[in-house]
Residue, then its C-alpha position, 0 to 999 in steps of 0.5 A: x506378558x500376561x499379568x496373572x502368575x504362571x509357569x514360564x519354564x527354559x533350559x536356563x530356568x525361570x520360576x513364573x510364580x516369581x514376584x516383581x522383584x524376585x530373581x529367577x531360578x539359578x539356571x544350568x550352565x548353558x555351556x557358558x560361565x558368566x551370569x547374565x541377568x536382566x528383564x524385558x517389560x512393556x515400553x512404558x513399563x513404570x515403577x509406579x506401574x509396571x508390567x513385565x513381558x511374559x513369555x518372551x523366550x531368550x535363546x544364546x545365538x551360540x548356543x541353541x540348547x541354552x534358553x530362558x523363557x521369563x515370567x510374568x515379572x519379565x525377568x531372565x537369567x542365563x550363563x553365557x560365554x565369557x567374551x566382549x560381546x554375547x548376542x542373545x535372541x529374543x522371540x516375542x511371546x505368542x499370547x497377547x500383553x495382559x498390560x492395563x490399557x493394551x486391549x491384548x495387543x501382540x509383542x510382534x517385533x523380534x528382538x536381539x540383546x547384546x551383552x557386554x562382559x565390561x558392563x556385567x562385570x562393573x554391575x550394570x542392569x540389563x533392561x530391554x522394553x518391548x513395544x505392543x503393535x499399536x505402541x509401535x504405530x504411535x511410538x512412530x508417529x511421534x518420531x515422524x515417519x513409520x517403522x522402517x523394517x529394512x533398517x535397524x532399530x536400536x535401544x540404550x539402556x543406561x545405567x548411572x545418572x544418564x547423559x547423552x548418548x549417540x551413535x555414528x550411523x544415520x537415524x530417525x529423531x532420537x527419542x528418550x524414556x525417563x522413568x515415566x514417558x517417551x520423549x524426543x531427546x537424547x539423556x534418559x534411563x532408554x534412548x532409541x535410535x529409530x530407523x539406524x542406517x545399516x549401510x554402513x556396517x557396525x554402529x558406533x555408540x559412544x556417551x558423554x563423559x567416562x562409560x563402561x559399553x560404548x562401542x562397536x555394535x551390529x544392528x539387524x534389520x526388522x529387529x529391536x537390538x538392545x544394549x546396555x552402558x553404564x555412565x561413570 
C-alpha cells in the first residue's frame, strides 16, 4: 500500500517496481491453467488520483503453494484451474496505507475474490477496492448502521456501461461508486451490498439487461467477497 516502489515477490510473481499501468510478471503455473489478473486499490481509489494496495497477498484456496503478493500498483496475476468458479483469498497487508490523506491507517478486513471462468473468458477486469479502518467507520456511517461481522459483505465490480445490479438475500442500503465517489444507489463501476444476509445460504446476483457472471455466490462472514460481471 505504500506509495513508494518496492519488491512485492509470490510464488506467482509480481514485479513491485512495476508502474501504475505496467502487468506484473508472467507468473508459474500455479498447478492451474487459465490466467487471472486484476488489482486491489483504496475504496476511493480514482483515476485522476489513484492509489493501489500494496502487499496485499493473494492465495488460491485450492492451491496453497500458488500466491501473489501486489505491488505498490495493486495489481496481481495468478493461473488458476479452468472451472466456473475459483475463490481466491486476500490477506490484508501488515504495513499501513501510504495513500494521501489515511494517516497510515491499516487494511484490517480479509477479503475473498470469486473468479468467474465466463467473465475472464468474454475479457472482463477484475478490481477489488480495499477499505482503510477509518474508511470502514465512515463508509458505515453513511450506510446507516455499523459493520456487522456475523454477516457478509459483498462488492460488484462491473464491466461495460453499468446498470442495476441486485442480489436475492437481505442487505443493508446498496451503496455505488462511480468513477469518483460512494454513493447510495444501485448502477456504478462498484456496487456493495453491506451486511448480506448469510441465512439463506448462496447469493443471488443478477444485473438488468444481457450479463456475463450473475449468478449463485457464496458469501463469508467478516469478510469482503468480490466478483466481477460484465454488462452486455
Amino acid at each position: 500500500m505504500l506509495a513508494a516502489a518496492g519488491t512485492a515477490l509470490g510464488a506467482c510473481g509480481d514485479d513491485g517496481a512495476t508502474p501504475r499501468d505496467a502487468s506484473p510478471d508472467t507468473p508459474a503455473m500455479c498447478g492451474g491453467v487459465t490466467p487471472f489478473t486484476g488489482d486491489i486499490v483504496d475504496w476511493d481509489s480514482t483515476e485522476a488520483s489513484f492509489c493501489g494496495v500494496f502487499g496485499a497477498k493473494w492465495t488460491v484456496r485450492s492451491d496453497a503453494a500458488c500466491t501473489s503478493s501486489t505491488p505498490p500498483n495493486g495489481r496481481f496475476q495468478l493461473q488458476i484451474p479452468r472451472q466456473p468458479q475459483t475463490v481466491v483469498d486476500i490477506a490484508p497487508p501488515a504495513a499501513a496505507s501510504g495513500c494521501p490523506g489515511l494517516g497510515g491507517m491499516l487494511y484490517q478486513l480479509p477479503g475473498v475474490a470469486i473468479a468467474s471462468d465466463a467473465v475472464i473468458a468474454g475479457g472482463g477486469a477484475f478490481s477489488a477496492r480495499a477499505m482503510v479502518q477509518g474508511r470502514v467507520t465512515s463508509m458505515f456511517t453513511q450506510i446507516g448502521q455499523p459493520l456487522d461481522t456475523s454477516r457478509g459483505q459483498l462488492v460488484v465490480h462491473v464491466g461495460g456501461t453499468p446498470r442495476a445490479v441486485s442480489i436475492s438475500a437481505g442487505h443493508a442500503a446498496t451503496q455505488r461508486f462511480d468513477g469518483t465517489s460512494w454513493a447510495a444507489g444501485d448502477t456504478g463501476r462498484d456496487v456493495l451490498f453491506p451486511n448480506v444476509d448469510l441465512s439463506g445460504g448462496a447469493v443471488t446476483v443478477t444485473m438488468t439487461g444481457a450479463s456475463v457472471g450473475t449468478g449463485s455466490y457464496t458469501l463469508e462472514a467478516g469478510k469482503l467477497t468480490y466478483i466481477a460481471v460484465i454488462a452486455n
